[in-house]
C-alpha positions in Angstrom: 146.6 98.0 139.0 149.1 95.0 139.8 148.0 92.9 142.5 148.7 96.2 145.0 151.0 97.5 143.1 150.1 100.5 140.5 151.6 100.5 137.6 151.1 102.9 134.5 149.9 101.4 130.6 152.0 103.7 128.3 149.8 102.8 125.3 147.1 101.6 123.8 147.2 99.0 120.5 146.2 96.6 118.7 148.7 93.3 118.2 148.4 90.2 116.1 150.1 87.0 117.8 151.2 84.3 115.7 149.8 80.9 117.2 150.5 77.1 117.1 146.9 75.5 116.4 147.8 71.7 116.7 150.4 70.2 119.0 153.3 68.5 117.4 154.6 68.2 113.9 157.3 70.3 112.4 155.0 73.4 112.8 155.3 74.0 109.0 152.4 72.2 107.7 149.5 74.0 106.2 146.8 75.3 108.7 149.2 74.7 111.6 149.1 78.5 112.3 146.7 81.2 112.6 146.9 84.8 113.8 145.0 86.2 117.1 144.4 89.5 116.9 143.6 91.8 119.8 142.5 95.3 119.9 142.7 98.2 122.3 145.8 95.8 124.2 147.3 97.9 127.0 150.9 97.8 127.0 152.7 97.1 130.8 155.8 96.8 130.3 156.9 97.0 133.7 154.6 94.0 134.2 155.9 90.2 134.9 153.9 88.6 131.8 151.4 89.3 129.1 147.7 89.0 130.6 144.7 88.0 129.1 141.4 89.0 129.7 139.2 85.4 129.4 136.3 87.2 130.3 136.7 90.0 128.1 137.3 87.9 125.0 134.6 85.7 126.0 132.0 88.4 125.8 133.2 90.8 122.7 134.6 87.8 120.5 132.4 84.9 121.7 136.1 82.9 122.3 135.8 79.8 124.9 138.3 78.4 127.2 138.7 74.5 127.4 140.8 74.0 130.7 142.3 70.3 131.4 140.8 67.0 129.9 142.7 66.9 126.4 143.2 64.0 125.0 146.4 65.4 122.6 148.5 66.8 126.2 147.8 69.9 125.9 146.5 72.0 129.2 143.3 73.1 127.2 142.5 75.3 123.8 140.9 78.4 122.8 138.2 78.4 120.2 135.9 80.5 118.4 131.7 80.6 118.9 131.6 78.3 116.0 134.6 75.8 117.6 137.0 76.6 115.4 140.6 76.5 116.5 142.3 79.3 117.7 145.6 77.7 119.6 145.8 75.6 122.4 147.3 76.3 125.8 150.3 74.7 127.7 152.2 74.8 130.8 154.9 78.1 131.4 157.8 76.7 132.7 156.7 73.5 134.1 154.0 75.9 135.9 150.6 75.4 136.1 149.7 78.5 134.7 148.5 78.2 131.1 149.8 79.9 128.2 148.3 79.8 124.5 151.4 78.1 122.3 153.0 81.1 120.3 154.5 80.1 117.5 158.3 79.8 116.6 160.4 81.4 114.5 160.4 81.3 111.0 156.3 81.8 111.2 156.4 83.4 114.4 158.6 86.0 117.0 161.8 84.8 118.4 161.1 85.3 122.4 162.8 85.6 125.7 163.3 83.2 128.2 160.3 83.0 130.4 160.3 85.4 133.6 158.7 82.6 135.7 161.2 80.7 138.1 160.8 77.2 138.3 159.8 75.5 142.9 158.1 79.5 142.7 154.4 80.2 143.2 152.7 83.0 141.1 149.5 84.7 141.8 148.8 87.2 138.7 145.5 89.4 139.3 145.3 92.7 137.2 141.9 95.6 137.6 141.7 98.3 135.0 140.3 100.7 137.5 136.8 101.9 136.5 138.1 105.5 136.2 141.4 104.5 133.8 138.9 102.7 131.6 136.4 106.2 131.2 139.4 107.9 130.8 140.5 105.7 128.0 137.7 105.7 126.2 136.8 109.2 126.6 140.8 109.9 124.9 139.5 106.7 121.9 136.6 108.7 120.8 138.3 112.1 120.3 141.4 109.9 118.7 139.3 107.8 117.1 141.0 104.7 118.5 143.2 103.8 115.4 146.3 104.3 116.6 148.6 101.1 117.2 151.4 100.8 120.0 153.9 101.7 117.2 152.5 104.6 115.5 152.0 106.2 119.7 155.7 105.4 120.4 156.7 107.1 117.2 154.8 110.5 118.0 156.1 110.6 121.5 159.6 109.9 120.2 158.6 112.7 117.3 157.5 115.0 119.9 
């Protein structure tokens, strides 16, 4: 569910994002990037943005959220339970709506344009309905959950 709006997941994955960990530089340097990997990621695609579950990765991976007070101008960072790094967050489209820094092309994906307009106001909230997320599951366990977005497109295009 999107705000009111339903909306269907066509699949289940896991995906590795390539991050920025430190704000400026020529993003080259050693230990400037790191990988965030996410499993059982439901993929929206009629959705507006990517959404990402604080609480969930709070819980199962320990993460934390630092929101405002930087010192380096970033909007906050992500770390691990042991305050490692994991990426920091900025602004999407002069929005306040933070965003962990992807990185660019040649370490990371070349991307779109973001969807957000600039003078607009955004309010994202997303439930996985109770139901959906038995259902899930109960389709995971007789799968056993391996399968990435890819290899789920690839059998429906396969029949």
């Amino acid at each position: 569910m999107y705000g009111s709006q339903l909306v269907d997941a066509i699949a289940v994955g896991t995906v590795e994002i390539p991050v920025k960990l430190w704000l400026g530089g020529s993003g080259l340097e050693r230990g400037a990037h790191s990988t965030i990997r996410l499993a059982n990621v439901l993929h929206i695609p009629s959705s507006i943005c990517n959404v990402f579950a604080v609480k969930i990765a709070a819980i199962e991976h320990r993460w934390h959220f630092q929101l405002g007070g930087m010192a380096d101008g970033t909007m906050g960072k992500l770390t691990d339970g042991k305050g490692r790094r994991l990426g920091y967050l900025v602004e999407t489209n002069g929005l306040l709506l933070p965003s962990i820094k992807l990185s660019a092309p040649p370490i990371g994906l070349k991307t779109g344009p973001s969807t957000f307009e600039n003078d607009s106001v955004y309010a994202v909230s997303v439930q996985w309905p109770d139901s959906e997320r038995a259902r899930w599951k109960a389709a995971s366990r007789a799968t056993n959950a391996s399968d990435t977005v890819d290899s789920i497109r690839r059998r429906r295009r396969n029949g």
